[in-house]
Each structure stands twice: as structure tokens, then as C-alpha cells.
C-alpha positions in Angstrom: 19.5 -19.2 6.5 17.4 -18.3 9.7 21.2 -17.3 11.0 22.0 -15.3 8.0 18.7 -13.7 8.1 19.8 -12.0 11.5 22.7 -11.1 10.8 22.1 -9.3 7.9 19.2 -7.6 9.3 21.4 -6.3 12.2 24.5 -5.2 10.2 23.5 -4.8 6.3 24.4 -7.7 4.0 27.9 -5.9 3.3 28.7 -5.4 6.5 27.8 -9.5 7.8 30.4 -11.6 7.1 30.2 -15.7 6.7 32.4 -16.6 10.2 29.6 -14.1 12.1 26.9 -15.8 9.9 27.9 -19.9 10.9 29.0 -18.9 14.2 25.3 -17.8 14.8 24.2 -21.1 13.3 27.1 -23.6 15.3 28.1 -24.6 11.9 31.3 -24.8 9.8 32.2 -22.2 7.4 32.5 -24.7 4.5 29.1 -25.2 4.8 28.0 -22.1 3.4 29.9 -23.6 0.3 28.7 -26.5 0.4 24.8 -25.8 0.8 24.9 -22.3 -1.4 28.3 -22.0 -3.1 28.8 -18.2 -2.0 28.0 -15.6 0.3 25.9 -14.0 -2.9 24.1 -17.2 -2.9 23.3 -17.5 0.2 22.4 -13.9 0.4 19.7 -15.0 -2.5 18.2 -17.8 -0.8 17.6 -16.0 2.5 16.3 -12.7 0.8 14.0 -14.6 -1.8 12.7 -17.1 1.5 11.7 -13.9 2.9 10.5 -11.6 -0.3 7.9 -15.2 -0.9 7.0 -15.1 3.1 5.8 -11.6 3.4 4.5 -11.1 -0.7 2.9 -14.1 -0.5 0.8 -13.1 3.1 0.8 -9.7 1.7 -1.1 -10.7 -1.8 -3.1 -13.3 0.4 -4.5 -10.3 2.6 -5.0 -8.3 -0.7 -7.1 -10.2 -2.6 -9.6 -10.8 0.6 -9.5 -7.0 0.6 -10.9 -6.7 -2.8 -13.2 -9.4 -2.6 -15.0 -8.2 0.0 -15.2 -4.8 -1.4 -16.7 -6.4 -4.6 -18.9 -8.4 -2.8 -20.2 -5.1 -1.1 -20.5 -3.5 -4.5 -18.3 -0.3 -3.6 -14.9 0.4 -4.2 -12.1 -1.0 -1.9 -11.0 1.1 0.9 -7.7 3.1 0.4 -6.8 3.1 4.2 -7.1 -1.0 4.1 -5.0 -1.5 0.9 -2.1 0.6 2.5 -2.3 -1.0 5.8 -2.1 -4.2 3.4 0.8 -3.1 1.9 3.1 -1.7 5.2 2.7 -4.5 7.2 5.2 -6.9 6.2 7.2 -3.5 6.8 6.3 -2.3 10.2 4.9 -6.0 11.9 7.6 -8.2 11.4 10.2 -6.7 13.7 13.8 -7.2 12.2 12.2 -9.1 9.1 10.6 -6.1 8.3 13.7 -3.6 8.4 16.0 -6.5 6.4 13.2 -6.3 3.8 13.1 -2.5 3.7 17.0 -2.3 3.1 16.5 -4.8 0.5 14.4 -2.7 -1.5 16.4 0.5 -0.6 20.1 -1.3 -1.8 17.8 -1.8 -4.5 17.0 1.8 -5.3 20.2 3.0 -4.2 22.9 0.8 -5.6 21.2 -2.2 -8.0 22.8 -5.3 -8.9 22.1 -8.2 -10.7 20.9 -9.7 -7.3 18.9 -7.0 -6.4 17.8 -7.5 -10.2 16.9 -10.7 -9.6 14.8 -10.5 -6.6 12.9 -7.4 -7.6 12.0 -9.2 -10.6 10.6 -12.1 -9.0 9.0 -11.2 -6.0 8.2 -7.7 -6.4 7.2 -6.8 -9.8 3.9 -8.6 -9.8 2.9 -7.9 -6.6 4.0 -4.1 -7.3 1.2 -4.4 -10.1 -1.4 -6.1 -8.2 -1.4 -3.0 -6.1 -1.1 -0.2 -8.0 -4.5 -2.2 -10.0 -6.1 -2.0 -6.3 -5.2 1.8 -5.3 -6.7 2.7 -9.1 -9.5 1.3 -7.9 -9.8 2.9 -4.5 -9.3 6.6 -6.0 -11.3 6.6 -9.1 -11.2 9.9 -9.6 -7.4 9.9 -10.8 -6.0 8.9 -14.2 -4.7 5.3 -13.5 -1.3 6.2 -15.0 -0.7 8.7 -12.2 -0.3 5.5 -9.6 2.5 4.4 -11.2 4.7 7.6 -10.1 3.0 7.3 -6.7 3.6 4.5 -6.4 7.3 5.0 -6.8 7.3 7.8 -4.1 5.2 5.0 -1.4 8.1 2.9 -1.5 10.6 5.4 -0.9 8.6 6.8 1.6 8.0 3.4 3.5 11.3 1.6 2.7 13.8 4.9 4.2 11.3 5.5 7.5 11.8 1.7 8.6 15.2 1.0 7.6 16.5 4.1 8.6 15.8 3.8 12.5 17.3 7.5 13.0 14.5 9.0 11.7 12.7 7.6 14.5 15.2 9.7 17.5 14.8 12.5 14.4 11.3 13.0 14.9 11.3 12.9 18.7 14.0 15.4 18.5 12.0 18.1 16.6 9.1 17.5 18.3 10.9 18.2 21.7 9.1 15.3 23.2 5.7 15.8 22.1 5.9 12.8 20.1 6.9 8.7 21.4 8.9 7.9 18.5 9.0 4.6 19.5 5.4 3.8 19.4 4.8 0.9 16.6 1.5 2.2 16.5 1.3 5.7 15.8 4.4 5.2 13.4 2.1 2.9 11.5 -1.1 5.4 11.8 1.1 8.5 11.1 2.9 6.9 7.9 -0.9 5.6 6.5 -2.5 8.9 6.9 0.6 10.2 5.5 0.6 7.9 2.0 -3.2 8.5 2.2 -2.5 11.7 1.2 -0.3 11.4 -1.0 -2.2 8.9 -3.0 -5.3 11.3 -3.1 -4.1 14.0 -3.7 -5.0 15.9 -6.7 -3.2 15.4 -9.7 -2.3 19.6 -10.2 -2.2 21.7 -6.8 -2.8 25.4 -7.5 -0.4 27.7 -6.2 -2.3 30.3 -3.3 -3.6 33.5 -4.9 -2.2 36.2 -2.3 -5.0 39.1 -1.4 -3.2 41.8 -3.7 -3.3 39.3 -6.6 -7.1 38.4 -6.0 -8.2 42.3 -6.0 -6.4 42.9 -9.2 -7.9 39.8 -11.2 -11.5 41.1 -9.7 -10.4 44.5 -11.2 -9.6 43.3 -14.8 -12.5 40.9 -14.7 
């Protein structure tokens, strides 16, 4: 599992095949068979072994999180809760991009694996936080973190399994920016979901000067 783990995070889970998968582990191909029955079934094993080891730490981290805040008597901290959330993402090296391209075959092209997992490991931690960043930002209809939080998980899942976006970023910046650095990829996609998450629900369109005298006029 550790082997197929790898492998998929290196070449996609399409792309690894079983002889690269038991070569990695010094093991005979039948074994796959014997121990999981399929490369689909192994493919479950290793991704629900890792959705439990990063959701569980994740939820772990979470709860401490809000229990501090309501121990304070104020309202969690938005910045926290993201952090919370990205790290299994952005901390765990190649486990992190194998999870992200789990949750973006997911989005792109579901299947009753995909299903499966989502359904499991996902879904009620997916709640648990959406509960926690309505209770961060107050001041928004709890409904609206729902949508949002639809657009986080794009957001996070395509800038970490998607390492081009990385050379991307460098590229238009000329430079100016180390698209390599762990941290300021971490700080620049928290501020960035920050944002996003408090933003208003309606954003009024700029009233041009022309358009400002002419309401003064009529008013």
C-alpha cells in the first residue's frame, strides 16, 4: 500500500500500473490479487488509508480550534480554521498532492470509487467545517458557505495538484515571486480563501464619475 501510494502520487492512478506498483514493493504481482482482488481495490484501500490519516488529524486539530475559541467566549478565528483545513494539502509533501488529485478526479470525472470515498471520508468532515467558518463570519447567511465552500476546494485541490501553476506564477511575475516557497504558497492561498470567505454576499458594481453627477442631479 505504502508502494502504491507512491506511485500513484507520482504518475496519477491511471497512469500507475500493478508491475510498477509490486516492483516498488519487491513483491509478486499475484499479490495484489491475493491481498485486494484488483487494482480498483487496492486503489481503495490505499486512498481510504490516507483520506482516515489526514481527516482524522485534520478534524483532531479542528475541534481543539473551536474549543479554545469557546473557552475564550469569542468566535473562532477564520485564518486558523483554513490553515486547519490546507494542511493535509500543502504539509504532507507527495501525500498531500495524491490527496488533492483524489478530490479533483473526483470533481472532474466521478466514479463509483470516487463515490465511495467522498462519501466516507469527506462528507462529514466537509460539514464539520462549513459549521466552523459559519461561525467565524457571522455576519453571512450560513447557506452562503455551502457555495463557498465548493469554490475552497477547487481552489485548493487545482493549485497543489497542478504543480505548473507553481512555474505559472513565477513566469508572470518575471521573478519577483519564489514559486517554490512552501510558505508563502501556504500564506498567499490563506489570505486568498480569506477573502473569499468574507467577502460580501452582493458586490456593487463602481459608479463611474459621469454616473455619480447625474444621480446627484436627479436627486
Amino acid at each position: 500500500m505504502q508502494a502504491a501510494e507512491f506511485v500513484f502520487a507520482e504518475k496519477g492512478v491511471d497512469k500507475a500500473t500493478l508491475r510498477e506498483i509490486t516492483g516498488r514493493a519487491n513483491v509478486n504481482l499475484a499479490a495484489v490479487s491475493y491481498y485486494f482482488g484488483s487494482k480498483s481495490d487496492l486503489t481503495l484501500a490505499v486512498f481510504s488509508q490516507l483520506s482516515t490519516r489526514l481527516n482524522k488529524q485534520r478534524l483532531v486539530d479542528l475541534e481543539d480550534c473551536l474549543a479554545r475559541a469557546k473557552a475564550a467566549k469569542c468566535p473562532p478565528e477564520l485564518k486558523a480554521i483554513l490553515e486547519i483545513f490546507i494542511r493535509p494539502y500543502v504539509d504532507t509533501g507527495e501525500s498531500g498532492r495524491l490527496f488533492a488529485r483524489l478530490v479533483m478526479q473526483h470533481r472532474i470525472a466521478p466514479t463509483d470509487l470516487t463515490r465511495a470515498i467522498i462519501k466516507r471520508h469527506f462528507d462529514p468532515m466537509a460539514k464539520r467545517f462549513i459549521e466552523a467558518i459559519s461561525l467565524a463570519c457571522p455576519h453571512l447567511e450560513p447557506n452562503d458557505f455551502f457555495w463557498r465552500y465548493a469554490f475552497m476546494i477547487g481552489t485548493v485541490v487545482y493549485s497543489v495538484a497542478d504543480l505548473s501553476i507553481r512555474d505559472r506564477t513565477a513566469q508572470l511575475s518575471e521573478g519577483k515571486i519564489d514559486a517554490g516557497n512552501a510558505r508563502d504558497f501556504r500564506d498567499a492561498m490563506v489570505n486568498f480563501l480569506i477573502g473569499g470567505m468574507m467577502g460580501a454576499r452582493e458586490v456593487q458594481a463602481p459608479v463611474s464619475k459621469a454616473r455619480s453627477r447625474r444621480l446627484a442631479a436627479t436627486s
